[in-house]
C-alpha positions in Angstrom: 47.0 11.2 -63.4 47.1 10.6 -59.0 50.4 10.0 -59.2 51.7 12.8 -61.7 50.0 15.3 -59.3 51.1 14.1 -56.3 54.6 14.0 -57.4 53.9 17.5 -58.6 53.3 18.2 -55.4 55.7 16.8 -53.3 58.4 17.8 -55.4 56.8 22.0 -54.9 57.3 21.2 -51.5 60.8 20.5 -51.9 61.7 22.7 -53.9 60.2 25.5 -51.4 61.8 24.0 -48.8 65.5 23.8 -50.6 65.0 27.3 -51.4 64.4 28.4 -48.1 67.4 26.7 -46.8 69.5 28.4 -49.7 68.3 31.8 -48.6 68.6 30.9 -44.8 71.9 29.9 -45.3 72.8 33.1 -47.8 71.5 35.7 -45.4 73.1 33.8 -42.3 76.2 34.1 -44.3 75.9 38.0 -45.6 74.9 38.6 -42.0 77.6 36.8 -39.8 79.2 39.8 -38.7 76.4 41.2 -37.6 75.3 38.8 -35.5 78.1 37.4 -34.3 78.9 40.8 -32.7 75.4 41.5 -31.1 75.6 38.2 -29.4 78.7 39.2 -27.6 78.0 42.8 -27.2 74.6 41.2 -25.1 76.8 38.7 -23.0 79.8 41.4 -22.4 76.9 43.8 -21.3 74.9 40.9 -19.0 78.2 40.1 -17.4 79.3 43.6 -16.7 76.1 43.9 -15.5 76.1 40.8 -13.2 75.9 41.7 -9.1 74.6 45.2 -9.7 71.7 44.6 -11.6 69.5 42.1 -9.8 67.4 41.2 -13.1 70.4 40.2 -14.7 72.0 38.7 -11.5 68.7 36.6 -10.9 68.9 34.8 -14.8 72.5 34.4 -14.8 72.5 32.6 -11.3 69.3 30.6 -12.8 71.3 29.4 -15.6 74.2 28.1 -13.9 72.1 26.5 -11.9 69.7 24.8 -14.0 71.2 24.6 -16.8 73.5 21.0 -17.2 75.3 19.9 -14.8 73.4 17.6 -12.0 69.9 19.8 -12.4 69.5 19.5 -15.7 66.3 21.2 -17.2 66.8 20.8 -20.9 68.5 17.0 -21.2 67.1 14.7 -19.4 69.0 11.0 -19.6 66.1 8.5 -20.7 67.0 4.9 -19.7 67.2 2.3 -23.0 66.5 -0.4 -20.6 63.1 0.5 -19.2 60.2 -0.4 -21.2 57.7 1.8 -20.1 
């Protein structure tokens, strides 16, 4: 009887989760548009805005600078061959 309701279980908590990728991916769809065009309205109006506004000017600059290249703040190579 364990095993009957932790399958029960488990399979609730699939289901839930499979549902909420279905209406994730529905709404992400219905809404594509949408988004897509407030993400670049934002950029086009932080880049127009670049050099005269010094709030924008300060987080642009920090991105290209921190951001990838040799500074990089969010990937950071780990080494394979250390084992510490």
């Amino acid at each position: 009887m364990l095993c009957v309701t932790f399958f029960l279980q488990y399979f609730t908590i699939l289901l839930v989760i499979l549902v909420g990728m279905v209406v994730t991916s529905a709404l992400g769809y219905v809404y594509r548009t949408d988004v897509k065009s407030a993400v670049h309205d934002g950029i086009t109006d932080g880049l127009n805005k670049y050099g005269n506004d010094t709030t924008y000017t300060n987080e642009i600059d920090f991105m290209q600078k921190n951001v990838g290249g040799n500074n990089q703040l969010i990937y950071r190579p780990v080494d394979i061959n250390s084992h510490a």
